[in-house]
C-alpha positions in Angstrom: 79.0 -79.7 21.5 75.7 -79.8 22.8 74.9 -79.1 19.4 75.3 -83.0 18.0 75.5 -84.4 21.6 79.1 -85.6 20.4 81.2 -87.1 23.5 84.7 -86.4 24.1 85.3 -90.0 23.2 83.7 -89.4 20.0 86.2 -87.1 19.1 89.5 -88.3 20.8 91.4 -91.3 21.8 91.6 -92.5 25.2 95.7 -91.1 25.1 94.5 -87.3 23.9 95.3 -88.1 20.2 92.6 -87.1 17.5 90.8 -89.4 16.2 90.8 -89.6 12.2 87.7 -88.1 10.5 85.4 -91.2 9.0 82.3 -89.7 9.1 83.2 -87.4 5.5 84.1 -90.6 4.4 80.7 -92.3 5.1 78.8 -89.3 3.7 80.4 -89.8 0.5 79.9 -92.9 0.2 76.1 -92.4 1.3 75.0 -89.4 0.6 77.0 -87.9 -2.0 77.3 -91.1 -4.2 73.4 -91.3 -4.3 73.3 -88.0 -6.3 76.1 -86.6 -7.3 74.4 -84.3 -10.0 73.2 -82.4 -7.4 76.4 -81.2 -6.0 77.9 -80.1 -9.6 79.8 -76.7 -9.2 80.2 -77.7 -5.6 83.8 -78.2 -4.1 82.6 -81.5 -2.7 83.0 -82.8 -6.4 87.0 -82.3 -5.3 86.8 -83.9 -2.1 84.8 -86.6 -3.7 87.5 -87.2 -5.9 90.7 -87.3 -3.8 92.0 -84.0 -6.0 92.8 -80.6 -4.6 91.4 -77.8 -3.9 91.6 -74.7 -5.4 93.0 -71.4 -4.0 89.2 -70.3 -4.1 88.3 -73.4 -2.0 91.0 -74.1 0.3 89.9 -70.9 2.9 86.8 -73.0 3.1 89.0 -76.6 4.9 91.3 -76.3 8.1 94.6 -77.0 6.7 96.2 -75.5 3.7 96.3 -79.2 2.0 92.1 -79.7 1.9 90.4 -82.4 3.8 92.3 -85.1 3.7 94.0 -85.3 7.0 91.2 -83.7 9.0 90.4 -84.8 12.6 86.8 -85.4 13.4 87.2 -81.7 15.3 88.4 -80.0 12.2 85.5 -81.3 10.1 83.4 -80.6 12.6 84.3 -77.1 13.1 83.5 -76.2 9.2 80.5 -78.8 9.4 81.3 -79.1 5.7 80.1 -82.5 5.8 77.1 -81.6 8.0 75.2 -79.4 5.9 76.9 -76.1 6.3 74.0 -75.3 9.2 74.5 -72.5 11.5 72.4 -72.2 14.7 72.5 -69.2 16.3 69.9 -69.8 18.5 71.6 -72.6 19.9 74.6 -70.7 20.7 72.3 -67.8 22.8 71.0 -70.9 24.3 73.9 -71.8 26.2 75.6 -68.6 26.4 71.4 -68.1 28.2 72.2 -71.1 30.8 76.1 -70.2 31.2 74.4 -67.0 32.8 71.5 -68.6 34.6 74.1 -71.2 36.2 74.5 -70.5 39.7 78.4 -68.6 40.4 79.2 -68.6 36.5 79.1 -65.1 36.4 80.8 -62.7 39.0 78.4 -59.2 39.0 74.7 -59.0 38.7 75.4 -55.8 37.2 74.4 -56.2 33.5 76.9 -53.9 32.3 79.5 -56.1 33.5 77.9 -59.6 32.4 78.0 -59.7 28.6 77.9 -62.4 25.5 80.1 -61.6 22.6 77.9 -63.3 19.4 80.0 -63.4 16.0 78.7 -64.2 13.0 78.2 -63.9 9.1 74.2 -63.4 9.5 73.5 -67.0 7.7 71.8 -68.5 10.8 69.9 -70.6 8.9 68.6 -73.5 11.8 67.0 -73.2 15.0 65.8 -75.3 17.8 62.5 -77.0 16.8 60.2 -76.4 20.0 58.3 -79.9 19.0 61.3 -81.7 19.1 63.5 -80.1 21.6 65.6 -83.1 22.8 65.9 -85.0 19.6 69.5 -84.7 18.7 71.9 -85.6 16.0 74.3 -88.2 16.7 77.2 -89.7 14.9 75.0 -93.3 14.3 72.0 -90.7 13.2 70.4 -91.9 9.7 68.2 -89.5 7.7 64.9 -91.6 8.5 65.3 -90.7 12.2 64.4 -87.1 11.2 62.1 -87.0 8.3 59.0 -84.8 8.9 55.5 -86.5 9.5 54.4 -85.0 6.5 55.8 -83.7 3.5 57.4 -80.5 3.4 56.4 -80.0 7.2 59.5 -80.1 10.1 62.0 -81.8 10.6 62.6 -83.6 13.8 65.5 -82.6 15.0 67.5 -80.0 17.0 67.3 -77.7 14.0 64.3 -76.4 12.1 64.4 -77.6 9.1 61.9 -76.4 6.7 63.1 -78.3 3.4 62.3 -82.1 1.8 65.1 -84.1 1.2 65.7 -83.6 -2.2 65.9 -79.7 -1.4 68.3 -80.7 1.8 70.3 -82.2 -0.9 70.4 -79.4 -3.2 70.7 -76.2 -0.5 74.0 -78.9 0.8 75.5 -78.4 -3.0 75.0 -74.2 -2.5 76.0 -73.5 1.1 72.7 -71.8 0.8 68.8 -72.0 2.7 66.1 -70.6 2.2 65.0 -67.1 3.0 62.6 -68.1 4.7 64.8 -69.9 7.2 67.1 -67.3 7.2 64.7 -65.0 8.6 63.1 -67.4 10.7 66.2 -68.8 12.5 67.4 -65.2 13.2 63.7 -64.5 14.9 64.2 -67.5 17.0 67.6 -66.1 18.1 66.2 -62.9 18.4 63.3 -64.1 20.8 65.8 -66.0 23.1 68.2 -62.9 23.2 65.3 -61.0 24.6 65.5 -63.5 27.6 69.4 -63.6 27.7 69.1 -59.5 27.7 65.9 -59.4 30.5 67.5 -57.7 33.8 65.3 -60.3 35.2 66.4 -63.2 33.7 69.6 -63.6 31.9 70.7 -59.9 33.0 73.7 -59.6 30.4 74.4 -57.5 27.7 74.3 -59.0 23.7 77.1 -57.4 21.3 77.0 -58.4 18.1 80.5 -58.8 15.6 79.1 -58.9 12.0 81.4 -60.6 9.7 80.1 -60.4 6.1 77.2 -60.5 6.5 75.0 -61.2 3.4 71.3 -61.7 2.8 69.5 -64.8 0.6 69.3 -64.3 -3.4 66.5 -64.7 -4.6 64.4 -63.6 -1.7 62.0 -60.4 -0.4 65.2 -60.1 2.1 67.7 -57.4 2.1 71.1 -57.4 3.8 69.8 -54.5 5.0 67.3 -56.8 6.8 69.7 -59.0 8.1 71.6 -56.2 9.9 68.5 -54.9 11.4 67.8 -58.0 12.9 71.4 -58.9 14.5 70.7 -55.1 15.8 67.8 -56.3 17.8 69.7 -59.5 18.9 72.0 -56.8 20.1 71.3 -55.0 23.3 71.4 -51.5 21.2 71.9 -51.0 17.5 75.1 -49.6 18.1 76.2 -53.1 20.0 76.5 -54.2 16.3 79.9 -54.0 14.9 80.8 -54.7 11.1 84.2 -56.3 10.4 84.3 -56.7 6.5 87.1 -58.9 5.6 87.9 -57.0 2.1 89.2 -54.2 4.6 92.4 -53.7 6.7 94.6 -57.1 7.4 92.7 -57.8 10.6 89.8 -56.1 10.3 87.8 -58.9 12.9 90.1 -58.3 15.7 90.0 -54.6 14.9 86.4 -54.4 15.1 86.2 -56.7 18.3 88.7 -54.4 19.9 86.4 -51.5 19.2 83.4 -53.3 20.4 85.4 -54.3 23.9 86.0 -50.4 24.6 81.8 -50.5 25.3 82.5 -52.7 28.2 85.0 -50.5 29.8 82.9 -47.5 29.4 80.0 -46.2 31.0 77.7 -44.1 28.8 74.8 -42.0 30.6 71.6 -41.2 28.6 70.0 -37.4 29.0 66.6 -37.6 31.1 64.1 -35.4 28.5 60.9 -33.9 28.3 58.9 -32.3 25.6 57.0 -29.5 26.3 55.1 -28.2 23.0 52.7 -25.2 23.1 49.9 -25.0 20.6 49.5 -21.0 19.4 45.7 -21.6 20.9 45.1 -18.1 19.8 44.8 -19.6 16.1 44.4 -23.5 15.9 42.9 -26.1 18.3 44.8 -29.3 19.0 42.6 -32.5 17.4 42.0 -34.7 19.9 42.9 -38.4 19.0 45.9 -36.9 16.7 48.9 -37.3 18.9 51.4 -39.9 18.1 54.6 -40.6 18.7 57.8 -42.8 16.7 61.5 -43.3 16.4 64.6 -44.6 15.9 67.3 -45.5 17.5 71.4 -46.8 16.2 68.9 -47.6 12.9 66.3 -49.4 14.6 62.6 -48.1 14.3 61.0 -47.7 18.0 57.5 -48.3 19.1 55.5 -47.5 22.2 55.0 -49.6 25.1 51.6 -50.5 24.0 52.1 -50.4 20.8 50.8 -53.3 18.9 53.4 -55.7 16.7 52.8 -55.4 12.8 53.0 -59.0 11.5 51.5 -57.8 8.0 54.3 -57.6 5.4 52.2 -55.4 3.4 51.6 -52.6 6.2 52.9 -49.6 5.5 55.3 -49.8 8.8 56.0 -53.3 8.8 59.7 -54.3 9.6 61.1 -57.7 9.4 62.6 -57.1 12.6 60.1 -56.7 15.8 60.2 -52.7 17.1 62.0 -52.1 20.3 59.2 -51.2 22.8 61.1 -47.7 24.1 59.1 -45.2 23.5 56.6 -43.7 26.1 52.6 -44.3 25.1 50.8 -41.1 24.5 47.0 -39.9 24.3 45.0 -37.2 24.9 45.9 -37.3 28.0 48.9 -35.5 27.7 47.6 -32.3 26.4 46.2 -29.8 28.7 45.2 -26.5 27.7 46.8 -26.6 24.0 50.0 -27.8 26.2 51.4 -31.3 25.0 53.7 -32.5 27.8 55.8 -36.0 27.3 58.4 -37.4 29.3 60.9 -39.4 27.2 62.8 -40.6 30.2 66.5 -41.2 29.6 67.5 -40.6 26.0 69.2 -42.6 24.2 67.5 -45.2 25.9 69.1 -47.4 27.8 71.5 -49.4 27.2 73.5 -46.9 24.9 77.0 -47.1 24.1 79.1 -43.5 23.4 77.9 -44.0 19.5 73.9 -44.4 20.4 72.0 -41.8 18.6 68.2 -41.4 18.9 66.0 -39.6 17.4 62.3 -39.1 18.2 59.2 -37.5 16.5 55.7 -36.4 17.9 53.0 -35.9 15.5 49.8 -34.4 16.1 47.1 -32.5 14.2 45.8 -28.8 14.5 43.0 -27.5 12.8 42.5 -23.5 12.4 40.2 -21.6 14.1 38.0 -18.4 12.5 41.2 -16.4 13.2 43.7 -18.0 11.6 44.1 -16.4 8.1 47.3 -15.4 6.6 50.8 -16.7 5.0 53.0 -16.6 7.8 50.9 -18.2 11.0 52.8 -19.7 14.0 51.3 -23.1 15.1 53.4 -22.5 18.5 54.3 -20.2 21.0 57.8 -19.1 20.3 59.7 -19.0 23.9 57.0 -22.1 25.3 58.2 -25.1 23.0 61.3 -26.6 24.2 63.1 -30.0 25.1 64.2 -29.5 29.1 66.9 -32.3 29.9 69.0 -33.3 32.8 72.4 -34.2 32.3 73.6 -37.1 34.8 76.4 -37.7 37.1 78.0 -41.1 38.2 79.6 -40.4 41.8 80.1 -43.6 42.7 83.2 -45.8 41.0 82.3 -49.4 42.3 79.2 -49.0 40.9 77.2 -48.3 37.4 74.4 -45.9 39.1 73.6 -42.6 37.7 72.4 -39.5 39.0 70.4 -36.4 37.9 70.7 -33.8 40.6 72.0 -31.3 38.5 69.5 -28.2 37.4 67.3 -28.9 34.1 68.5 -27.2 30.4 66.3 -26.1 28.2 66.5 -26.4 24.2 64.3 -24.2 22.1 62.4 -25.4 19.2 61.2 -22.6 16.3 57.9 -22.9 15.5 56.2 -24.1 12.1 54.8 -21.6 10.3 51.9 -22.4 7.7 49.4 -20.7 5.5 45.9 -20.6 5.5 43.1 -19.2 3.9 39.8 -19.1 4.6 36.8 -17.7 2.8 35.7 -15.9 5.7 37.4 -15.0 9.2 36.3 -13.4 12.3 39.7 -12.0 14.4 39.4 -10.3 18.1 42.0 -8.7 19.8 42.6 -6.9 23.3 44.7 -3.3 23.9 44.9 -0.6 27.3 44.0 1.6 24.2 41.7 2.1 21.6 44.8 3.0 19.6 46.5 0.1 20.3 43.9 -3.0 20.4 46.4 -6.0 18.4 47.0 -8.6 21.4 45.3 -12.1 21.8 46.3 -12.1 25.4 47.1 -9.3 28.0 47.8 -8.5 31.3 46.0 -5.7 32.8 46.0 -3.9 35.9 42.5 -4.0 38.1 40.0 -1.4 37.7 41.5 -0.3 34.6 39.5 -0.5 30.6 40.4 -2.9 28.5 39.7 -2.0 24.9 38.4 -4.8 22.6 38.2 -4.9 18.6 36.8 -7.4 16.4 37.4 -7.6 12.7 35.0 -9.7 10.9 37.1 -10.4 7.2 35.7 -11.4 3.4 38.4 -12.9 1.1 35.5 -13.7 -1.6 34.7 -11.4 -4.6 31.8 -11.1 -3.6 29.5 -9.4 -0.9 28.9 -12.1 1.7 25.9 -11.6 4.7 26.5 -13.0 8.3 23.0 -13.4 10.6 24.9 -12.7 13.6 27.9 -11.4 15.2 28.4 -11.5 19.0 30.8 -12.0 21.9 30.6 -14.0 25.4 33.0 -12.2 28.2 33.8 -14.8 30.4 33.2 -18.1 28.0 36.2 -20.8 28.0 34.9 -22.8 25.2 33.1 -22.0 22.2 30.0 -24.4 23.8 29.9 -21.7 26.5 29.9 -18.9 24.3 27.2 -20.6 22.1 24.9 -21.3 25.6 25.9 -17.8 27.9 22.8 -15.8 28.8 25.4 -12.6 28.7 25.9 -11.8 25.0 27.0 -8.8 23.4 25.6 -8.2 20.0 27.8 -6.3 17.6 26.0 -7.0 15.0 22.7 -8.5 13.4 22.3 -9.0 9.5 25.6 -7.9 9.3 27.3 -7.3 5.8 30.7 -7.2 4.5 31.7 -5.9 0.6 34.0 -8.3 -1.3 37.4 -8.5 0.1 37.0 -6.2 3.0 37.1 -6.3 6.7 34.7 -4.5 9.3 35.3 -3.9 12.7 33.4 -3.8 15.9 35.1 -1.9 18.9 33.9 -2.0 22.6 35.5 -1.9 26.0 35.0 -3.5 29.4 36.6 -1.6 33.0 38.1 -4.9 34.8 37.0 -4.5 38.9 38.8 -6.2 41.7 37.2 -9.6 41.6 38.3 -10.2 38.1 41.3 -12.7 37.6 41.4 -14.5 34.1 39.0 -13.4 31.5 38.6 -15.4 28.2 36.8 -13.4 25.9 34.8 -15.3 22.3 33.5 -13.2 19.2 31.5 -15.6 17.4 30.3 -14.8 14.1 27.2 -17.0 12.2 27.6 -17.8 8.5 25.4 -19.8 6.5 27.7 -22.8 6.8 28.3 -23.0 10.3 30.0 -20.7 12.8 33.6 -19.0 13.4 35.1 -17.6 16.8 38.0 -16.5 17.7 39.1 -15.3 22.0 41.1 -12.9 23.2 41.6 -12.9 27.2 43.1 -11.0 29.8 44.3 -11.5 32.7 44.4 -9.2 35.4 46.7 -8.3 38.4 47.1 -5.9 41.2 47.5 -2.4 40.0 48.6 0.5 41.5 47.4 3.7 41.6 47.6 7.6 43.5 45.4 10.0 44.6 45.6 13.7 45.8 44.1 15.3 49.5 43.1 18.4 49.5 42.8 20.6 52.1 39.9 24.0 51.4 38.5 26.4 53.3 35.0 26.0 53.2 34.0 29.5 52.6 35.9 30.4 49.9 37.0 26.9 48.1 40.8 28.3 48.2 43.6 25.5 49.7 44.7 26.3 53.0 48.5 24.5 52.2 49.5 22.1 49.6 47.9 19.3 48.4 49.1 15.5 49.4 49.8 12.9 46.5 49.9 9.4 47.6 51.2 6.7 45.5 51.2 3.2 45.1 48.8 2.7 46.3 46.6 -0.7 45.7 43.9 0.3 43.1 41.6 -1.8 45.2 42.0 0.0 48.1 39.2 2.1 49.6 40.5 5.3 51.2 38.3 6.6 54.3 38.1 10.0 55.2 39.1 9.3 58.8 43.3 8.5 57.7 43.7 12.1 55.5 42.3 14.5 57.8 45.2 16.5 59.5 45.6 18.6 62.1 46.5 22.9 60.8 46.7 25.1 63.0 43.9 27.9 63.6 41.6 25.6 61.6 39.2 23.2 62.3 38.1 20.4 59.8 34.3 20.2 59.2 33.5 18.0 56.3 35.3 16.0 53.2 33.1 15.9 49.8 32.9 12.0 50.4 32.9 9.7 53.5 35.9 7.4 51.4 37.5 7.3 48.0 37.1 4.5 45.8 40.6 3.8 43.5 39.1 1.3 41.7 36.2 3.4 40.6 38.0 6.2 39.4 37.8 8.2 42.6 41.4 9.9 42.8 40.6 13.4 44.4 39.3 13.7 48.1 38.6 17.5 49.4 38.7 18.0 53.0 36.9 21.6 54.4 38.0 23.5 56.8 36.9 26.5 58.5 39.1 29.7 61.0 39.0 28.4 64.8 
């Protein structure tokens, strides 16, 4: 009632009776009778003249007989009299102080402290801000609300956008404006925000649709309208549809359905996105990551995320973007690895029914390498969703818990195309046979065998001024500045359509970890690269004692193998000599055997006591 400010003596006699309805009777006789033109195709005209209403037009009075024994209530209920306004803000508004009134509700805990809104969509009034506590009231006359200018607002508990003589005409439609429509259902959207903030009205907003319809003519779909009562909503899938063409009580049927989210506790997965750029080929394009979404039909934004007020922007919505989604840079790639932690998905609130679906968008561009039809942009086995799937252990309570080991989900990588005029390709092998890997692990103090094919997909012969590598180089700037080139070629030609290849090797030692490896090859329009790298590891390796007689070179017993022995390791002379009898040692053909330099064989010399 807040609404008009009406009194319980307004509405009822002192002994509980209601008290006939004379305010229809004043408008008719005011209002209507000033214009009745303007009301022509309106049921009104009925009312106006004491006959009765149609079957089309009685759903629209209280009692199956019209208007004509109506109480003050009834009318007031339809607000047929009253301009057929609807403000949902209003109705937030108190559900809003209901929930900020000290013991009204009886949990903080915002899944148990929730607001029920139904409606058909037509909120077509809100509170004016400028005049917040100017109401209606039953001795109200028009005068006491006109706007300071024309066409400007109303003052009055309502926003009213229109003159009077377009007041007049929307009363003879049931209809608004579009404009209105969209704006009242902002307004109601901006103070659900406050009755949904866990740290202010801390309840949860479901929404029962019940017919809801858009403005004709206007840029507004119902679509529109729906996407806007999902934001009022605390998730997209808080809004229910009851459409009344449908089963015989298709409301309470919906309204049943929407309860059941009340009585049941839905947990979100915890995610994170780990993508893994095939670095061997493309290079992420820094500035190029981006991120969207959706959510029970809502698009998402980031937390940063600017609001698009534009109508003509490409991604403008009538509805203002949920901030959900998780900001992301540059900053969360890191060595062709994008990492982003999407927190608990769908994001909370979510009923059973949430769905959410989320995209991330970045660019790659190709490096020297990366010719052919059938190129991965990611390493299969390294891009994958790893979620956590929680527990609620307590009953008294809505907490959730994610103790449980991690899943992963496997994506399959895009595959493109591309085709370059000229490409330069390096690869790594243990063999000169077998040089096709970008990357490879290696044992120390073994060769690593390196190829480079330098490629021309032209018709023509095409010239290169220079083709080198840079062992050790990260980047392509440290290739381009390293004092340790290799040149494989200078002035280097290649026929039409043909590839040549450059071959060398390199024996890794024992200080080596991680080697990245560049080829870069000079063209007349700028240069190409490609890397290969290696990393190596502990190796193992053997080696054989044996045990001659100095004289004569023949072995005096059987040789010792040793195995596994670290290929680092330095053998010394002093832990293989051994005791035979009736000879004495004299000499070994070197003081200590070095693995990792090849050194497998160690003679020991011995001579008759």
């Amino acid at each position: 009632m807040n609404y008009y400010k009406i009194r319980y003596s307004d509405i009822y006699n002192a002994d509980g009776s209601p008290k006939p309805d004379t305010i229809l009777e004043d408008y008719l006789a005011s209002v209507y009778a000033q214009d009745p033109q303007a009301y022509t195709g309106n049921f009104i005209e009925a009312v106006a003249d004491n006959r009765e209403l149609t079957p089309a037009q009685l759903p629209y009075s209280m009692h199956d007989n019209g208007y004509q024994n109506n109480t003050i209530l009834d009318n007031l209920i339809w607000a047929i009299p009253y301009g057929e306004d609807t403000n949902t803000e209003a109705g937030l508004m108190e559900a809003y102080n209901f929930f900020k009134t000290p013991g009204f509700a009886q949990s903080e805990d915002i899944l148990r402290r929730a607001v029920i809104l139904i409606t058909d969509g037509q909120a077509n009034r809100s509170v004016n801000p400028a005049y917040s506590q100017i109401y209606a009231q039953p001795d109200s006359v028009d005068s006491d609300f006109f706007p300071d200018i024309p066409g400007g607002p109303w003052r009055y508990f309502m926003y009213l956008q229109q003159t009077l003589p377009n007041l007049i005409s929307e009363i003879g439609n049931r209809s608004a404006t579009y404009d209105e429509l969209i704006l009242a259902l902002q307004r109601a959207w901006q103070i659900s925000e406050k009755l949904k903030d866990s740290k202010d009205g801390n309840a949860s907003v479901f929404v029962l649709g019940i017919e809801i319809g858009a403005q004709t003519p206007g840029p507004y779909t119902k679509e529109d309208v729906l996407d806007i009562m999902r934001t009022i909503a605390t998730t997209g899938s808080y809004l229910h549809e009851a459409a009344e063409n449908g089963s015989e009580n298709p409301i309470i049927e919906e309204l049943e359905r929407l309860v059941k989210n009340l009585l049941v506790l839905t947990g979100s997965l915890r995610v994170t996105i780990t993508d893994t750029i095939n670095t061997a080929l493309f290079d992420y394009v820094p500035g190029s990551l981006r991120i969207s979404g959706t959510q029970d039909g809502i698009k998402l934004k980031s937390k940063s995320a600017p609001d698009i007020t534009d109508p003509s922007a490409p991604d403008y919505t009538v509805y203002q973007k949920p901030a959900l989604l998780p900001d992301v840079s540059d900053g969360n790639v890191a060595g062709g690895v994008i990492t982003v932690d999407l927190g608990a998905v769908p994001f909370p609130i979510a009923s059973s029914d949430s769905q959410a679906k989320v995209r991330l968008m970045y660019e790659i561009k190709g490096k020297g390498s990366a010719y052919g039809t059938h190129l991965h942009t990611d390493n299969d086995g390294e891009t994958y969703a790893s979620y956590s799937e929680p527990s609620h252990l307590t009953a008294d309570n809505s907490d959730l818990t994610y103790s449980d080991p991690p899943h992963s989900l496997y994506f399959q990588t895009p595959v493109v195309s591309c085709c370059p005029a000229y490409t330069v390709e390096k690869f790594v092998g243990i063999s000169p046979e077998n040089t096709k890997y970008k990357s490879l692990k290696i044992p120390a103090c073994q060769t690593a065998f390196y190829r480079v094919a330098v490629g021309n997909h032209t018709d023509s012969e095409a010239a290169f001024p220079l083709l080198y590598e840079a062992a050790g180089a990260a980047t392509l700037e440290e290739a381009i500045h390293s004092t340790d080139r290799r040149i494989l070629a200078e002035n280097l030609t290649v026929p039409a359509n043909s590839v040549r290849e450059f071959t060398f090797q390199y024996k890794t030692d024992c200080c080596d970890h991680i080697i990245p490896d560049f080829a870069v090859l000079e063209t007349p329009s700028g240069l190409l690269y490609d890397n290969a790298s290696i990393e190596v590891q502990d190796g193992f390796a053997s080696y054989v004692i044996q045990y001659l007689d100095r004289r004569t070179g023949r072995r005096i017993c059987p040789d010792k193998l040793v195995e596994n022995v670290s290929a680092c390791t330095k053998i010394p002379v002093c832990r293989c000599v051994r005791r035979i009898p009736c000879w004495r040692y004299v000499g070994a053909s070197a003081c200590c055997l070095d693995l990792c330099k090849g050194d497998n064989v160690l003679k020991l010399y011995y001579v008759h006591r």
